[in-house]
TORKOL-4160 file (C-alpha; in steps of 0.2 Angstrom, whole numbers, padded with zeros to 4 digits, m for minus):
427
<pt num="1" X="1403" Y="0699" Z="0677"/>
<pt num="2" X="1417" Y="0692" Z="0688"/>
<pt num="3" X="1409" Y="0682" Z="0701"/>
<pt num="4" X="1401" Y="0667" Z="0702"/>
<pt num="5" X="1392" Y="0658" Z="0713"/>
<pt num="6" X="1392" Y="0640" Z="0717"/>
<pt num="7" X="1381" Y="0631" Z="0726"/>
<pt num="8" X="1371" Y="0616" Z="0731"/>
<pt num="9" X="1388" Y="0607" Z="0737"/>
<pt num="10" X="1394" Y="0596" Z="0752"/>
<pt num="11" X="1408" Y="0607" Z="0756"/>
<pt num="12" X="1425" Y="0600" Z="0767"/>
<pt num="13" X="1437" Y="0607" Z="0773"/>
<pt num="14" X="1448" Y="0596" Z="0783"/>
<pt num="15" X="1461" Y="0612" Z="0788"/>
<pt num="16" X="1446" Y="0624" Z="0793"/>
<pt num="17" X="1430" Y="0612" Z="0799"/>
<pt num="18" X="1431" Y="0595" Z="0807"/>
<pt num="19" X="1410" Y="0591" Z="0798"/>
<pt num="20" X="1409" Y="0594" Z="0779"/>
<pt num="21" X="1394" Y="0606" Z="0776"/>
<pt num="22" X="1379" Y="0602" Z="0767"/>
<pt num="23" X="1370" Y="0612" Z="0755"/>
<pt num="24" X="1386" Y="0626" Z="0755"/>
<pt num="25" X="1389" Y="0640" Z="0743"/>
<pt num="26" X="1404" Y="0649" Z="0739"/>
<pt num="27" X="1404" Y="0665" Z="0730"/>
<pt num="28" X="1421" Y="0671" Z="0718"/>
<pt num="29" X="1428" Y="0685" Z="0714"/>
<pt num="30" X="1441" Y="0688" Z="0703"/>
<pt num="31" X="1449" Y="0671" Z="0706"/>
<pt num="32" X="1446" Y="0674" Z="0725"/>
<pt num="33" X="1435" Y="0665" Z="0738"/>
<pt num="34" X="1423" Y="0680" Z="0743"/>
<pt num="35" X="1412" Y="0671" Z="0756"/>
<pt num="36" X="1407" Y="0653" Z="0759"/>
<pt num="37" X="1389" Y="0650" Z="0768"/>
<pt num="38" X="1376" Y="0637" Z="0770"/>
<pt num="39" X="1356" Y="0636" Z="0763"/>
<pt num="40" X="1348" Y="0648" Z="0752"/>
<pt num="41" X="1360" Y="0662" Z="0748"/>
<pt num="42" X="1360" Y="0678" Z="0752"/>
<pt num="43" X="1346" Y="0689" Z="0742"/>
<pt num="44" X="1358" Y="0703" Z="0736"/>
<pt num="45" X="1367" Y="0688" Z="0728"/>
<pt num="46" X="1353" Y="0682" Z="0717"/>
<pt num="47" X="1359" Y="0691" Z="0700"/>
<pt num="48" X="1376" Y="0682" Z="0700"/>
<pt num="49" X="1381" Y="0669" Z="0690"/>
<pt num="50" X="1378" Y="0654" Z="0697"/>
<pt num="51" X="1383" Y="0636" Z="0696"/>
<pt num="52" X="1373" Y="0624" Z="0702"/>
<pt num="53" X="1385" Y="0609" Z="0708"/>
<pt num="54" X="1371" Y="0598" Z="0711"/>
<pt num="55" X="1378" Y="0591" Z="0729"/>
<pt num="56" X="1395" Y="0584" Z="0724"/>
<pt num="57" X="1408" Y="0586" Z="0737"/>
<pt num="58" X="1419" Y="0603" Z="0735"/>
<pt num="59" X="1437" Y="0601" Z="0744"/>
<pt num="60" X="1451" Y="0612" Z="0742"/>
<pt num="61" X="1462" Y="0609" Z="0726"/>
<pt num="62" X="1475" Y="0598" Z="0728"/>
<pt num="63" X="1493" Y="0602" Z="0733"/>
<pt num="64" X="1507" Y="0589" Z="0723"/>
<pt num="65" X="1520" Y="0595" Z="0735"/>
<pt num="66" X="1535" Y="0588" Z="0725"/>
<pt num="67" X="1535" Y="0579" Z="0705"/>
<pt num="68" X="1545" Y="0579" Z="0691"/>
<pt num="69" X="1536" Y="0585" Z="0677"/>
<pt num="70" X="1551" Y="0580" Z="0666"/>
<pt num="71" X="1548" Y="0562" Z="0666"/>
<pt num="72" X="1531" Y="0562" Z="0660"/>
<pt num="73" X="1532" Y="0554" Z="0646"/>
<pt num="74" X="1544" Y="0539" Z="0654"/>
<pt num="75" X="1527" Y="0528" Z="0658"/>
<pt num="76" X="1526" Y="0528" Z="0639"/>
<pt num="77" X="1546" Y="0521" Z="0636"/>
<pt num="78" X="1552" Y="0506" Z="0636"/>
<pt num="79" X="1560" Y="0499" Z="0654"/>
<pt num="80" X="1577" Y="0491" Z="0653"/>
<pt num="81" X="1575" Y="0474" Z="0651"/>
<pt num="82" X="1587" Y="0470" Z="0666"/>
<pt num="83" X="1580" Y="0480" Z="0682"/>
<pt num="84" X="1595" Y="0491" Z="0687"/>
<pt num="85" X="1602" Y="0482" Z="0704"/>
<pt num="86" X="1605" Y="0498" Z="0715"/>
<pt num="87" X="1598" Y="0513" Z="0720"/>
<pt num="88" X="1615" Y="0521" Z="0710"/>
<pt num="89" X="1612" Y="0510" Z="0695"/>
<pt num="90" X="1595" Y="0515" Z="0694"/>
<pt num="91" X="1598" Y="0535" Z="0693"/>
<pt num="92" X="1613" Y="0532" Z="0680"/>
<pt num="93" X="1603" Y="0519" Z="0669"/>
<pt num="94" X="1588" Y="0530" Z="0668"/>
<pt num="95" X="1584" Y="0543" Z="0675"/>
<pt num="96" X="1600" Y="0553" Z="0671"/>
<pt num="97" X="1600" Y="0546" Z="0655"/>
<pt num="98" X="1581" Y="0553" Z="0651"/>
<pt num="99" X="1583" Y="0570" Z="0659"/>
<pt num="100" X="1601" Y="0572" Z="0647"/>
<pt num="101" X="1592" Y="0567" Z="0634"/>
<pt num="102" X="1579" Y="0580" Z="0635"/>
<pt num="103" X="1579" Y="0594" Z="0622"/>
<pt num="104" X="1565" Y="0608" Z="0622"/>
<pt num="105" X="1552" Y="0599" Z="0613"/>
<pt num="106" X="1552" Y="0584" Z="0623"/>
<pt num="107" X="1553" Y="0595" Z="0638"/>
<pt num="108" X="1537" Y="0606" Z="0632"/>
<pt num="109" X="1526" Y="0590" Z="0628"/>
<pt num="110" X="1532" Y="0581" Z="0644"/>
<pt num="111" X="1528" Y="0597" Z="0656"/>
<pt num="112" X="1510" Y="0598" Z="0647"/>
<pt num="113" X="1506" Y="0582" Z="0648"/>
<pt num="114" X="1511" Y="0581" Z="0667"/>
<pt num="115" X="1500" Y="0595" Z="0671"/>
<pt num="116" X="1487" Y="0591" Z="0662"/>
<pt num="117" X="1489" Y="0574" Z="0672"/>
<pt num="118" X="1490" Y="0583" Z="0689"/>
<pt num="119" X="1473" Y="0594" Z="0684"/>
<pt num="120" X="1465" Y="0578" Z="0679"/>
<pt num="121" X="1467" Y="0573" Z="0696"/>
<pt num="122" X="1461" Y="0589" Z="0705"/>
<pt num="123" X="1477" Y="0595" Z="0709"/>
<pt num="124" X="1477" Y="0616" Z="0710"/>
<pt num="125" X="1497" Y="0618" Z="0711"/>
<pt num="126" X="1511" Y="0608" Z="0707"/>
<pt num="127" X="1528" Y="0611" Z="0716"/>
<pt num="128" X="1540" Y="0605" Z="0702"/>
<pt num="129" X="1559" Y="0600" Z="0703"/>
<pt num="130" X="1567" Y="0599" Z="0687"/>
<pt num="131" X="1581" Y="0592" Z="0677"/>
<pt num="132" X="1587" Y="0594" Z="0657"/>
<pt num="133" X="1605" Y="0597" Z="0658"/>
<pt num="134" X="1606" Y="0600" Z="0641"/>
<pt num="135" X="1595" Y="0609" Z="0640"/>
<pt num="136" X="1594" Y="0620" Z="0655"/>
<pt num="137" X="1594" Y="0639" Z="0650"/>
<pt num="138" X="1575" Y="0644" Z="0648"/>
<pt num="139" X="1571" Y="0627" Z="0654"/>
<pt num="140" X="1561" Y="0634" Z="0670"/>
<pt num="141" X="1552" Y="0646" Z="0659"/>
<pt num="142" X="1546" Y="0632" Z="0648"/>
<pt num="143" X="1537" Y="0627" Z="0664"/>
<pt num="144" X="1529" Y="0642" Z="0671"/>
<pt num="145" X="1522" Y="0646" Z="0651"/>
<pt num="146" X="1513" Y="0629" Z="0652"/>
<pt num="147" X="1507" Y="0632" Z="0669"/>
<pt num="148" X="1501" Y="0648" Z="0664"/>
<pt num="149" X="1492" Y="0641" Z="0650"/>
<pt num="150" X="1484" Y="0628" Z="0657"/>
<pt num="151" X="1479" Y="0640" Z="0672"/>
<pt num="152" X="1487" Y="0631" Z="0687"/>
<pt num="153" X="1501" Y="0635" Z="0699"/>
<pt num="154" X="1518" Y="0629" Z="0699"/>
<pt num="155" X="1534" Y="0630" Z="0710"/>
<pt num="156" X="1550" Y="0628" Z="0700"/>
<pt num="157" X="1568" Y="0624" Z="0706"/>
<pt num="158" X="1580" Y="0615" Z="0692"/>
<pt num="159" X="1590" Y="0603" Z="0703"/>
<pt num="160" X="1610" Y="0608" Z="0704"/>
<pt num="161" X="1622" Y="0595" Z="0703"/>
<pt num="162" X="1638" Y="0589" Z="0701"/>
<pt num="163" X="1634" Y="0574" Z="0689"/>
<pt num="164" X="1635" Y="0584" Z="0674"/>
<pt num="165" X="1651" Y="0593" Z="0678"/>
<pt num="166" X="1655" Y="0611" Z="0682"/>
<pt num="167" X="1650" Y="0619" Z="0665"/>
<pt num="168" X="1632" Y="0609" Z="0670"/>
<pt num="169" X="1631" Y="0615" Z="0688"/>
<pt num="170" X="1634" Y="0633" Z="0684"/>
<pt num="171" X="1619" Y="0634" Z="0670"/>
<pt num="172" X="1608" Y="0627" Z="0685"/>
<pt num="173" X="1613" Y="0641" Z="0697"/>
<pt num="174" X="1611" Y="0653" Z="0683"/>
<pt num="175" X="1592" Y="0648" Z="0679"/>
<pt num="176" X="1588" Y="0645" Z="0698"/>
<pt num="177" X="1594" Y="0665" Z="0701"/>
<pt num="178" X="1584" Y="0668" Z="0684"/>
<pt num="179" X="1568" Y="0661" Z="0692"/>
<pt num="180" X="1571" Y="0669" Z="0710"/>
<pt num="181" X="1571" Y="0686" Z="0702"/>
<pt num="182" X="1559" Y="0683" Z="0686"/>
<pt num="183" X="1544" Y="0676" Z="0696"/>
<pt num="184" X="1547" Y="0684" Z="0711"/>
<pt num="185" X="1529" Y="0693" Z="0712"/>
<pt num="186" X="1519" Y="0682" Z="0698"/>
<pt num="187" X="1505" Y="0677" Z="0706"/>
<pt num="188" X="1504" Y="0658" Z="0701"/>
<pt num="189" X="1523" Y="0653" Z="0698"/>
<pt num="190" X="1536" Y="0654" Z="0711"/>
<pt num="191" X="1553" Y="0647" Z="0713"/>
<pt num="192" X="1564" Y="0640" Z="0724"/>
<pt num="193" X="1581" Y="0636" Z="0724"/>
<pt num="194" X="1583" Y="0617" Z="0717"/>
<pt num="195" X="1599" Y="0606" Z="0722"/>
<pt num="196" X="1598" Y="0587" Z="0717"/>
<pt num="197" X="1604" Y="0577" Z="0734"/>
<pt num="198" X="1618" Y="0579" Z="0746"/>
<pt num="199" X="1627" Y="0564" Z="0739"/>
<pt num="200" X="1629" Y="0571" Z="0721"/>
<pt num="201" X="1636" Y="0590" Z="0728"/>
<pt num="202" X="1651" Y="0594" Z="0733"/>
<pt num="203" X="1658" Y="0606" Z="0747"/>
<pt num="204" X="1665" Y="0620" Z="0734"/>
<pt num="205" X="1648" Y="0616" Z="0724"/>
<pt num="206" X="1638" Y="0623" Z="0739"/>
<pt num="207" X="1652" Y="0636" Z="0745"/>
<pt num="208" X="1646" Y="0643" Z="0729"/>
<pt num="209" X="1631" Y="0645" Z="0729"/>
<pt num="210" X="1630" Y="0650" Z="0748"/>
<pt num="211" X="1642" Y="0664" Z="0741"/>
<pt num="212" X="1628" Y="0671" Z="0732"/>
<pt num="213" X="1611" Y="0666" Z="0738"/>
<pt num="214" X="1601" Y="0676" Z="0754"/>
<pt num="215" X="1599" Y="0665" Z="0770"/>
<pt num="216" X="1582" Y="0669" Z="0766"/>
<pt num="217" X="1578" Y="0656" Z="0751"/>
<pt num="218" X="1572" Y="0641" Z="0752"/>
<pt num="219" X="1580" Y="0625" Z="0742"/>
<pt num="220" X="1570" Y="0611" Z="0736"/>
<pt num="221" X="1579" Y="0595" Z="0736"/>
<pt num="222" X="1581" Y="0577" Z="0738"/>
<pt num="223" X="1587" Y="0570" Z="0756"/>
<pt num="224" X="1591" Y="0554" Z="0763"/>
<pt num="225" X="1580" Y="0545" Z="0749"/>
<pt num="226" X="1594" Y="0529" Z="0748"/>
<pt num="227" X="1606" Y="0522" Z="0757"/>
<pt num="228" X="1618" Y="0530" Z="0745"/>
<pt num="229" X="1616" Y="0548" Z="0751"/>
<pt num="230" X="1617" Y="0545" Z="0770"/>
<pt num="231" X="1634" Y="0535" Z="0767"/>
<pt num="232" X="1640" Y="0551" Z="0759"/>
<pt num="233" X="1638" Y="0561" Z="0772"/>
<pt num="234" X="1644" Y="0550" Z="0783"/>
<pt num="235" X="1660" Y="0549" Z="0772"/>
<pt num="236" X="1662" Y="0567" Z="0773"/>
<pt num="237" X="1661" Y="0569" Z="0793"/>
<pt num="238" X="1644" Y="0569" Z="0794"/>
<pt num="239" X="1632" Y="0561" Z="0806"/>
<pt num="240" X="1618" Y="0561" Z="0793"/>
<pt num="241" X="1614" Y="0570" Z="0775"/>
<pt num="242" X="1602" Y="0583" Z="0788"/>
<pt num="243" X="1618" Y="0587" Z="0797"/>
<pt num="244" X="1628" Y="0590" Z="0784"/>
<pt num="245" X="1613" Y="0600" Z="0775"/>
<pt num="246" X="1611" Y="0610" Z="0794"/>
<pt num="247" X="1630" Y="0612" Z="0796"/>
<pt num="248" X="1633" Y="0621" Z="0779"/>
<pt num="249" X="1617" Y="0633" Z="0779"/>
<pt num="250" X="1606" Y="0621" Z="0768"/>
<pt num="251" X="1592" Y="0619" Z="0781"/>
<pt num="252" X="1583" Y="0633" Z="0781"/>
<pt num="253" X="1565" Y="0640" Z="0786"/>
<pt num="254" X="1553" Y="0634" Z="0771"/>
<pt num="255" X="1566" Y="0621" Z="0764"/>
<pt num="256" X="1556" Y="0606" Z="0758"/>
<pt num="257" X="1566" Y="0590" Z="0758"/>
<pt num="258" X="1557" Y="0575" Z="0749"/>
<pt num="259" X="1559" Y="0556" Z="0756"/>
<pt num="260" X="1568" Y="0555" Z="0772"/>
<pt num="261" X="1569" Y="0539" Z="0772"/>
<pt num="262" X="1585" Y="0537" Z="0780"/>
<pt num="263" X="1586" Y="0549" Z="0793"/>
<pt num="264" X="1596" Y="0547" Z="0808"/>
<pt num="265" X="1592" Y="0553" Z="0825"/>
<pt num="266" X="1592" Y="0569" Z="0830"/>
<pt num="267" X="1587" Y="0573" Z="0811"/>
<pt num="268" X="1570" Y="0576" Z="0814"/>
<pt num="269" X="1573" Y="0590" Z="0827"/>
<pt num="270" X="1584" Y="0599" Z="0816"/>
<pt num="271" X="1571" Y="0598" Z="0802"/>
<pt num="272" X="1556" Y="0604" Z="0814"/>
<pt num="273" X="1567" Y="0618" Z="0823"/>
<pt num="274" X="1572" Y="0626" Z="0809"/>
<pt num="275" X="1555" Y="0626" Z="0800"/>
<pt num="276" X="1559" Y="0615" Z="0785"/>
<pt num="277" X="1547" Y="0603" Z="0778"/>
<pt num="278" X="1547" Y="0584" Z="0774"/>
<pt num="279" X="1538" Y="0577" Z="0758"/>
<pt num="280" X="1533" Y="0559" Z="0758"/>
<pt num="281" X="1534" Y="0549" Z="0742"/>
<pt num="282" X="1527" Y="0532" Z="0747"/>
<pt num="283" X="1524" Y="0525" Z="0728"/>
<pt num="284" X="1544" Y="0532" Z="0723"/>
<pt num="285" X="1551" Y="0526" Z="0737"/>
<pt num="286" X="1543" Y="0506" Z="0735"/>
<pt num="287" X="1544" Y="0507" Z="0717"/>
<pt num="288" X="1563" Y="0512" Z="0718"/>
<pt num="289" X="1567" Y="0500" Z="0732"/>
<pt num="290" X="1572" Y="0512" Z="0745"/>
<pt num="291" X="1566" Y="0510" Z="0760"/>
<pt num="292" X="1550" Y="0514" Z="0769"/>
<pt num="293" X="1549" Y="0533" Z="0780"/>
<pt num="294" X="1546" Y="0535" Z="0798"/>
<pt num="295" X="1532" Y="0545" Z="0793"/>
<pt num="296" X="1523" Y="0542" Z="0811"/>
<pt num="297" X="1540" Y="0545" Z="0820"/>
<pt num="298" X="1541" Y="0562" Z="0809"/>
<pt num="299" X="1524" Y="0569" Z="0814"/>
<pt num="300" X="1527" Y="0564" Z="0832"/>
<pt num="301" X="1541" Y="0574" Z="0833"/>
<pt num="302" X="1532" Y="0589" Z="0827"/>
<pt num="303" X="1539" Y="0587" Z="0808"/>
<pt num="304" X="1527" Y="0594" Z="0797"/>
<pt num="305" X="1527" Y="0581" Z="0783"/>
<pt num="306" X="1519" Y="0583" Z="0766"/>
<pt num="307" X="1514" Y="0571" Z="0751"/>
<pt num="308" X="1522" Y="0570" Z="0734"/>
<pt num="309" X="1523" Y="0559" Z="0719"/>
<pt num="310" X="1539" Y="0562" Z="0713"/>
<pt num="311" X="1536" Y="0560" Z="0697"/>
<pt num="312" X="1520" Y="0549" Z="0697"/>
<pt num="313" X="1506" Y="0554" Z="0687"/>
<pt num="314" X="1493" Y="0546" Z="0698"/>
<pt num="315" X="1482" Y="0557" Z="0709"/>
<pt num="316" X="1486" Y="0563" Z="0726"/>
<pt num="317" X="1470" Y="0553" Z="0734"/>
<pt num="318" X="1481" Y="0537" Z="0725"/>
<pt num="319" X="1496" Y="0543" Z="0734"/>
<pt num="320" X="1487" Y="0544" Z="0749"/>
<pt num="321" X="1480" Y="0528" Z="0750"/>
<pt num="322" X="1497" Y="0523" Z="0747"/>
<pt num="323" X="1504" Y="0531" Z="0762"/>
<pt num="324" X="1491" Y="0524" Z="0773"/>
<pt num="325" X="1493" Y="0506" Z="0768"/>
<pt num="326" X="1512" Y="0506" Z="0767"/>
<pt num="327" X="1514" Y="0515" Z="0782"/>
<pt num="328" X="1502" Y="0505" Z="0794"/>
<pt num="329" X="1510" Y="0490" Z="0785"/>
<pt num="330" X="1526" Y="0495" Z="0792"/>
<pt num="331" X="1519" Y="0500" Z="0809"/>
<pt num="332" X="1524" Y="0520" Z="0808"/>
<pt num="333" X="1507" Y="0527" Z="0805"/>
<pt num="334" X="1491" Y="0527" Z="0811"/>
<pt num="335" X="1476" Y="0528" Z="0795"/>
<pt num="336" X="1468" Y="0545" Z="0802"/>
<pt num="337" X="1483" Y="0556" Z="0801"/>
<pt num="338" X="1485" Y="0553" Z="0782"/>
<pt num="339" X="1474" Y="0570" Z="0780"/>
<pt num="340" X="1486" Y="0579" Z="0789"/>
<pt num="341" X="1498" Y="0577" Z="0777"/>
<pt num="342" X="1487" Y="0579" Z="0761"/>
<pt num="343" X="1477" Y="0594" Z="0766"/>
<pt num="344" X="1485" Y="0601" Z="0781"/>
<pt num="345" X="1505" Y="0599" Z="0779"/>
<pt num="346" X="1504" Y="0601" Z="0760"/>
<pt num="347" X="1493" Y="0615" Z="0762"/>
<pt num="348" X="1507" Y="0626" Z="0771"/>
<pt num="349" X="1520" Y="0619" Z="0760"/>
<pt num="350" X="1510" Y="0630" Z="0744"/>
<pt num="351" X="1506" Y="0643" Z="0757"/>
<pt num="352" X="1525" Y="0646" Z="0761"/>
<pt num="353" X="1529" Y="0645" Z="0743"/>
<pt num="354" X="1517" Y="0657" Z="0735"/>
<pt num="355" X="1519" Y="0668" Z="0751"/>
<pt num="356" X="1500" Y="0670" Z="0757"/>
<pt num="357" X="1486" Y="0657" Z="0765"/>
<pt num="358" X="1482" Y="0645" Z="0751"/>
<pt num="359" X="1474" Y="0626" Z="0752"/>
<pt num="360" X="1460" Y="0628" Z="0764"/>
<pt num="361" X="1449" Y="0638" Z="0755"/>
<pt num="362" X="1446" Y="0652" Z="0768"/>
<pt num="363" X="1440" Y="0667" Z="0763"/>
<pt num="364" X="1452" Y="0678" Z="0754"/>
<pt num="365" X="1461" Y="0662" Z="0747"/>
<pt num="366" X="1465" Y="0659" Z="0729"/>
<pt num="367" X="1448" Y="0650" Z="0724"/>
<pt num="368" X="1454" Y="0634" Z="0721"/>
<pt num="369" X="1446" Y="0617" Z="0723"/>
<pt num="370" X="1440" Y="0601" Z="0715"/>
<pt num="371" X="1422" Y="0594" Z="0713"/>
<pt num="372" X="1420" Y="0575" Z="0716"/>
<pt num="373" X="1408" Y="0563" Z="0718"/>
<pt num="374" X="1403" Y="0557" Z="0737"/>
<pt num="375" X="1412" Y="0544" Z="0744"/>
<pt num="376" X="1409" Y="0537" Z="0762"/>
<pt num="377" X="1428" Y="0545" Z="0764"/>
<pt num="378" X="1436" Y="0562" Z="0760"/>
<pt num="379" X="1451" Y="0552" Z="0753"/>
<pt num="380" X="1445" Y="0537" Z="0745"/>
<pt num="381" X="1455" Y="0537" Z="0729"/>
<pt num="382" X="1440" Y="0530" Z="0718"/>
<pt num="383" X="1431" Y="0546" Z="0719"/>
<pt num="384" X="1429" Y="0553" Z="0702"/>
<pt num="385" X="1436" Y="0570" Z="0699"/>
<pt num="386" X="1422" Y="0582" Z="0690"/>
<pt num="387" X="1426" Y="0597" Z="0689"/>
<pt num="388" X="1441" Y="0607" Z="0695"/>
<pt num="389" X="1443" Y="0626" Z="0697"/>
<pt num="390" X="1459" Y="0635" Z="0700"/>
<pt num="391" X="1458" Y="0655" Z="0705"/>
<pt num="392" X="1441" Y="0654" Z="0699"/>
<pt num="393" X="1441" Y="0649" Z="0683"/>
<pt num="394" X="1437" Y="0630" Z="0678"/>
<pt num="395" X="1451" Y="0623" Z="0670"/>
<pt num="396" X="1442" Y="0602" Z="0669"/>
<pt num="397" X="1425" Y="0597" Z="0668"/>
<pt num="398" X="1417" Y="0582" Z="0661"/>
<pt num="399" X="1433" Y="0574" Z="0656"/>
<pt num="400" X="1440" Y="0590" Z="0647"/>
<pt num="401" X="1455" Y="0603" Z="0650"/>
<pt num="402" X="1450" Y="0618" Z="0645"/>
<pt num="403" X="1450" Y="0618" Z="0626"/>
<pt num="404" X="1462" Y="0605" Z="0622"/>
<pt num="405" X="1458" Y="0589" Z="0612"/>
<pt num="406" X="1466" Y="0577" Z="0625"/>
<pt num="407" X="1468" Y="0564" Z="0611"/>
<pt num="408" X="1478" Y="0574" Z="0602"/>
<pt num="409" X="1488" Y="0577" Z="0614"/>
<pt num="410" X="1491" Y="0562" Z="0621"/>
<pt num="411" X="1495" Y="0554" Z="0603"/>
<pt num="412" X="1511" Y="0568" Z="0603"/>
<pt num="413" X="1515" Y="0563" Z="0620"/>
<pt num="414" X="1517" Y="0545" Z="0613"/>
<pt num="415" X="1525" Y="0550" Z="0596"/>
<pt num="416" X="1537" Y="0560" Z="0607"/>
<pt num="417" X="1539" Y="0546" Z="0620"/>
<pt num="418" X="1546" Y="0536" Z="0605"/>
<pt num="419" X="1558" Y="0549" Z="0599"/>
<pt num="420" X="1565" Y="0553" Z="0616"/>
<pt num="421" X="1571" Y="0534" Z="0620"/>
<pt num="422" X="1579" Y="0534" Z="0605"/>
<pt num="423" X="1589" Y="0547" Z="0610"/>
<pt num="424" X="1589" Y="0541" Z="0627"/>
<pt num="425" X="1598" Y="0524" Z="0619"/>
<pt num="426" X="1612" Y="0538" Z="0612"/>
<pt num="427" X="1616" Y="0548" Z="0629"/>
């Protein structure tokens, strides 16, 4: 027997119905929302499997709509004693340092633990971009087999860059192309084209790959997160890293861009017109010092802007409150439009990704969606995630992921978190 039927839920759906509904149902079928109703359900559905949800709230599974699964396991590392003084100094002291450092079972148990994480938290589909240098052949792979396994979708791009040298730069063309073409029609992973930032590529670096990429795929990539980048593109000729991006055939329909902090004018109509997205990453972006986005400029210019953790592991209702509080703080934001971003924006990030309607649980979607106590609010971050389903099929539920011992796991994840800074402490 295929479907299921769920009921006795407070269902919302922030991008289809302005009221939660009370006492809702939804029926599934093969890992699709069949129809979605109020009261007693219909007759002819009385011999389906049901599950009786006991009037928790249902909302659509949650979008992470730019990470780093690579860097799970850095929360469980050692920090450098001396806090790095720049931006720069920062990516060269760590960041660069762990991803080089990563070989595939660091990589494996990182990815696992990150999306184990991310399902924890209710979210449905992760949009992952990646870095292993030394490791970067088969790398992407390594992330869509967890993904599979777990149940969950994911996005994968391995960032290009010129940091690593040309030998470097031309594996991570090679498994971007690789990716394109193998997951091209897989239902839950996709891929995009990953380049790191503007400031780390060079002219013939994106002459080359412009040489053999359609117009037609997107990148994922950072932009105008520091101050760093934007000075590059200045450097270069450039009125900002958008112009430079627009002016060589990097901005493009469905390209997400993650920060934005340090856009210039003029950026954001350049971003909407050509129907790229922004993702905000409030907690990155104060934890690294960068600056705080326009996020309320962005949306008033018609920029559709999603949410991203870049790399945090907490949830995206945590990321949301984030962006709410910082954003008013800073006076670029108004409290109410922060659901635009989580479910709306972030919504049509996956959708354009994946290539068909996803986040809004509509009929015909992908039945995915997360089952959490009431709260007074849809995004208050204390809400306790129950349950989550991904294309039907419930991947967490009473504090467990599918069949894994979650101890087990997270004592490898800490033995491994110990063998990766040692050879972090060697790169």
């Amino acid at each position: 027997m295929s479907k299921v039927l769920f009921t006795n839920c407070l269902l919302t759906r922030p991008a289809v119905e302005g009221e939660p509904r009370a006492d809702a149902w939804l029926l599934v079928d093969r890992g699709r929302l069949v129809s979605v109703g109020n009261g007693e359900p219909p007759q002819e559905l009385a011999g389906e499997r049901q599950v009786d949800l006991r009037g928790k709230r249902v909302l659509p599974g949650f979008v992470n709509a730019h990470t780093h699964l690579y860097s799970a396991l850095a929360p469980r590392m050692p920090w450098p004693k001396t806090r790095p003084a720049t931006f720069r100094a920062l990516l060269e002291q760590v960041w660069w340092r762990l991803d080089r450092a990563l070989d595939e079972r660091a990589l494996r148990v990182s990815v696992r633990l990150g999306l184990v994480e991310a399902i924890r938290h209710g979210v449905t589909t992760v949009i992952d971009h990646h870095s292993s240098p030394s490791i970067t052949e088969g790398s992407l792979d390594i992330i869509a087999e967890e993904a599979h396994a777990l149940g969950i979708k994911v996005s994968l791009a391995v960032e290009l860059s010129d940091r690593n040298g040309e030998n470097a730069a031309d594996d991570a063309l090679d498994e971007n192309l690789q990716a394109l073409t193998a997951y091209a029609t897989d239902e839950t992973v996709r891929a995009l084209f990953g380049l790191h930032a503007s400031f780390t590529l060079s002219d013939e670096t994106l002459e080359k790959v412009l040489e053999v990429l359609p117009f037609e795929t997107p990148f994922h990539m950072h932009c105008a997160e520091a101050p760093e980048d934007l000075a590059h593109a200045q450097e270069l000729g450039y009125e900002s890293v958008v112009d430079r991006l627009a002016a060589t055939g990097l901005l493009r329909p469905g390209t997400l861009l993650a920060h934005g902090v340090h856009l210039r004018p003029g950026d954001t109509a350049l971003i909407r017109e050509m129907g790229a997205y922004l993702v905000h990453c409030p907690q990155s972006n104060a934890h690294n010092r960068v600056g705080t986005a326009d996020i309320g400029a962005m949306l008033g210019d018609g920029v559709h802007v999603g949410l991203g953790t870049d790399g945090f592991l907490s949830g995206m209702l945590t990321e949301a409150q984030f962006a709410r509080d910082s954003g008013v703080a800073h006076g670029t934001l108004t409290p109410g439009r922060i659901g635009e971003l989580l479910f709306l924006h972030n919504a049509a990030i996956a959708s354009s990704v994946f290539g068909r309607p996803l986040g809004r649980l509509d009929e015909g979607e992908d039945a995915d969606f997360v089952v959490l106590e009431p709260t007074k609010t849809v995004l208050d971050p204390e809400a306790k995630v129950l349950r989550v389903v991904s294309r039907g099929r419930t991947v967490y539920e009473d504090g467990q992921v599918l069949d894994l011992d979650l101890a087990d796991l997270h004592a490898e994840a800490d033995a491994e978190a110990k063998r990766l800074a040692e050879r972090v402490a060697g790169v």
